[in-house]
N, C-alpha and C positions, 0 to 999 in steps of 0.2 A: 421667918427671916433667919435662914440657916448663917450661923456664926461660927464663918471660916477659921477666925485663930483671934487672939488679945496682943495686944504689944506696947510696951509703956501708955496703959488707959485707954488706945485706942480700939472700938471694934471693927474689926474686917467684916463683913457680908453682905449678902447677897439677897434680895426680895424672890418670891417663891412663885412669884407672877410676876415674869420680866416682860410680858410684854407680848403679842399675837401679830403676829410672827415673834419671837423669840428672841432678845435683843444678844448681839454676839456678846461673848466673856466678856465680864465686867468686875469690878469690886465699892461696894459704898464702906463709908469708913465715916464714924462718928466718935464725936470724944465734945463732954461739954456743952451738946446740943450743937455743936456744930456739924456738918457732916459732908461729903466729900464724892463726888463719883470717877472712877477710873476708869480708862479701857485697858486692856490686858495686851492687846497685840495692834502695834506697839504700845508698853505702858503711856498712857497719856489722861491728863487731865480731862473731864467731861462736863463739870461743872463744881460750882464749891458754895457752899451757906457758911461764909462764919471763920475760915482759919484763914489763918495772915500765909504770906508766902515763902515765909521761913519753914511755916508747918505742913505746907504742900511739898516741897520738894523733900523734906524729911521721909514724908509720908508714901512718896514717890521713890523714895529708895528701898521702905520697906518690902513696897507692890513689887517693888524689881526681886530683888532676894528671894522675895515668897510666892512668885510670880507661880512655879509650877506647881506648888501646893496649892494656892488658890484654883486654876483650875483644873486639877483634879478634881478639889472637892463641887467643885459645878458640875465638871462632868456625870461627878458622883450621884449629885442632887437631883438632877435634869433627866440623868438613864433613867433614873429610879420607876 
């Protein structure tokens, strides 16, 4: 579980087996046992365990801002 970046307690990443075929750019984000999945283009919601909707959209601004750092480092993971 490559771990994209940290940000107030939350982690960003990504599973190392997304999926056969290959699921397009994503980001999971966990904090608290709770945890979160995003699509990257357009940022959007994918599914959620556990955070209220104050902390979705918080967490959806992060995705935004770090959007092209996150996939880089998928790219990064994925070439490899």
């Amino acid at each position: 579980m490559p771990t994209t970046f940290r940000h107030d307690g939350f982690r960003f990443f990504f599973y190392s087996n997304e999926g056969n075929p290959r699921e397009p750019v994503h980001v999971h984000v966990m904090k608290d046992g709770c945890e979160a999945k995003f699509w990257l283009d357009p940022v959007a919601l994918d599914r959620n365990h556990g955070f209220d909707a104050k902390t979705l959209r918080q967490i959806g601004r992060v995705i935004h801002f770090n959007q092209s750092r996150i996939v880089k480092a998928w790219h990064d993971h994925f070439s490899a």
